[in-house]
C-alpha positions in Angstrom: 149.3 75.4 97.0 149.7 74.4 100.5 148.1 77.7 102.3 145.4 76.6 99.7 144.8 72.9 101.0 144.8 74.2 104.6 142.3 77.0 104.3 140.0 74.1 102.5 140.7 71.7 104.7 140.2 74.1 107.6 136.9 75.2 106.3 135.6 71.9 105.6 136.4 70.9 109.3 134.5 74.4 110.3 131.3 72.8 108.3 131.7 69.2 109.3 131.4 71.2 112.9 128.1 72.4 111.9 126.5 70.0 110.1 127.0 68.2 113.3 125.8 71.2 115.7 123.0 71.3 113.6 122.4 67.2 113.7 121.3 67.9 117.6 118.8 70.6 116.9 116.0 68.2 116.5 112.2 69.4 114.5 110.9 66.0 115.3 112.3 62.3 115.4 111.1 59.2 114.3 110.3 56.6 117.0 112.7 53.9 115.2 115.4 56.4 113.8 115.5 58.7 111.5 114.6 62.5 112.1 114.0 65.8 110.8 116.7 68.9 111.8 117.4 72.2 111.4 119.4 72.1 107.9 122.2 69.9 109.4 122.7 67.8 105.8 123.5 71.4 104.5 126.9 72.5 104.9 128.3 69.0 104.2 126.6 69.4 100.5 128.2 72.9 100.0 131.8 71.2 100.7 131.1 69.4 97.9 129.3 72.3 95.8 132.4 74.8 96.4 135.3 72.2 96.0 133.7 69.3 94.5 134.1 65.2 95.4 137.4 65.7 96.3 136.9 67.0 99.5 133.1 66.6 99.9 132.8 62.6 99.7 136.0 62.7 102.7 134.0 64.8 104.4 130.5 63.0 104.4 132.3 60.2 105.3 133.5 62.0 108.2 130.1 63.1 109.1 128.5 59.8 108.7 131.8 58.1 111.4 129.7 60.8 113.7 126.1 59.5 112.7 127.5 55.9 113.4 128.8 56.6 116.7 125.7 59.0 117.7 123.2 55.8 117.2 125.1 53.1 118.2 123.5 53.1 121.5 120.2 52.6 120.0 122.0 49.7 118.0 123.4 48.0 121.1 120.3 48.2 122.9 118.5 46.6 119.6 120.5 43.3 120.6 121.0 42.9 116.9 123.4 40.2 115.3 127.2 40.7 114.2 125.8 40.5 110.3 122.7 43.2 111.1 124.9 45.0 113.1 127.6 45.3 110.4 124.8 45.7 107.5 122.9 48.6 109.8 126.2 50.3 110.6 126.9 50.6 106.6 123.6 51.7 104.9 121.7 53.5 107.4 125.0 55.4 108.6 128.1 55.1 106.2 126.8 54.9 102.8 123.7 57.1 103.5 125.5 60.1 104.7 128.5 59.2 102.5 126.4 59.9 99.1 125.6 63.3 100.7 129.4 64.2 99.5 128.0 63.6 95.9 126.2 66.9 95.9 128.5 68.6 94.1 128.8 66.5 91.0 127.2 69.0 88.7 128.6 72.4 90.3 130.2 73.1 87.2 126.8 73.7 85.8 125.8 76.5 87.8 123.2 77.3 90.6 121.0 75.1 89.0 123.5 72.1 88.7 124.1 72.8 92.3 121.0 72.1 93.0 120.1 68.9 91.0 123.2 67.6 93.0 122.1 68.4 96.0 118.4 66.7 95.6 120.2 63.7 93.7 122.3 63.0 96.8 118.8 63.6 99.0 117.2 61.2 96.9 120.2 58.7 96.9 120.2 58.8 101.0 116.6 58.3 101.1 117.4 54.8 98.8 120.0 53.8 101.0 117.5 54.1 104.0 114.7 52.4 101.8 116.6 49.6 101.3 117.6 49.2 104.6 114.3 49.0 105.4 113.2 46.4 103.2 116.3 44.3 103.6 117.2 44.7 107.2 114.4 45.4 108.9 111.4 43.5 107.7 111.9 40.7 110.5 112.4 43.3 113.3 109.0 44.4 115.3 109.0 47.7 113.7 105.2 47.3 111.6 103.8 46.3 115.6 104.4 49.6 115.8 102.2 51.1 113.5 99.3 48.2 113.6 98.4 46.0 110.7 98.6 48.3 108.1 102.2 47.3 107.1 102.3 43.9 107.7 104.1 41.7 105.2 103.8 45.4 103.2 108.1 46.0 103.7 108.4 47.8 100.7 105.4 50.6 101.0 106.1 50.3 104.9 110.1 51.5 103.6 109.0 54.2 101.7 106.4 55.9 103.8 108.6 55.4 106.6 111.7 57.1 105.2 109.7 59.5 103.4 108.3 61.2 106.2 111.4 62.5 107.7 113.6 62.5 104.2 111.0 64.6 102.4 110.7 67.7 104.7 114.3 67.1 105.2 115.5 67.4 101.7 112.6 70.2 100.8 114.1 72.5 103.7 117.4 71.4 102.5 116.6 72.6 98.8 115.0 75.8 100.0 117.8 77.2 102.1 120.6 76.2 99.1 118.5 78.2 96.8 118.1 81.1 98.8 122.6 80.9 99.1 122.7 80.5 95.6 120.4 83.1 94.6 120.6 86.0 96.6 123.5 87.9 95.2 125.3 88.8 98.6 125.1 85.1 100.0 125.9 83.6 97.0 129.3 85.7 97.3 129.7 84.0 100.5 128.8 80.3 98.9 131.0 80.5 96.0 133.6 83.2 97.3 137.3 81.6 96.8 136.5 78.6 94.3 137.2 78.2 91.3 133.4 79.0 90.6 133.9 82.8 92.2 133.9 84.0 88.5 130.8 82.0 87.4 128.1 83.8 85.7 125.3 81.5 86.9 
């Protein structure tokens, strides 16, 4: 049982590592946070697919400490108040990457279930950040930056915003689980050594 919790524990560490090596190769980035990588939401969501909440909400929560500290520069130099500071740090960073660790709460279902976890933990970052957006960041300068078009317009302003780099995100996301959980030889590798190795999906 112990040998057991240290090989998980170990290989949850291994992915933390590159969901974070991943966070720094960069597709494109928005101009007020937020930004598209190379799969880096990825290997967090299969801690949680292979070996469920248990371990994959600690180690979201893990991954979104990282997110926290990678941004708090941007933070400091946005001269924000102790209350926005303390409301950004929690949903754009800690609860938004947190609910990644949900992705496995249908594994039991199969490669499909897998799946549906996966986008319902997408879909629950991508709230997180909308309502960031409509709560914290409506009396900021951020519509100056894209003209008239958004002003007094938060909510589509939100959503359009966070949509841009959460959709392509979460659609790359998808497709690269799929092809794991699909292709017979890689899905040996995604499932190997859980207690879903036997699973005829």
């Amino acid at each position: 049982m112990r040998q057991s919790k240290v090989r998980v524990l170990s290989e949850c560490a291994m992915m933390l590592a590159l969901s974070i090596a991943l966070s720094f190769a960069v597709i494109y980035k928005m101009p007020l946070g937020g930004s598209v990588t190379l799969f880096s939401m990825l290997p967090v969501m299969l801690v949680s697919v292979r070996h469920g909440l248990k371990w994959g909400l600690p180690t979201a929560f893990i991954y979104s400490l990282f997110q926290f500290f990678t941004g708090l520069p941007d933070m400091i130099a946005w001269s924000l108040t102790p209350g926005m500071f303390v409301a950004s740090m929690l949903l754009d960073y800690l609860v938004a990457f947190t609910v990644l660790g949900l992705a496995g709460l249908f594994r039991k279902k199969g490669a499909v279930g897998c799946l549906v976890g996966m986008v319902l933990a997408c879909i629950l970052r991508f709230f997180v950040h909308y309502l960031s957006g409509i709560l914290l960041w409506v009396k900021y300068d951020e519509f100056i930056v894209f003209g008239e078009t958004f002003f007094n317009r938060p909510k589509l302003y939100s959503f359009l915003y966070n949509g841009s780099f959460m959709l392509p995100e979460t659609l790359m996301t998808i497709a690269a689980a799929a092809l794991l959980f699909y292709v017979p030889q890689a899905k040996k590798l995604v499932f190997g050594g859980t207690d879903l190795a036997d699973k005829k999906f």
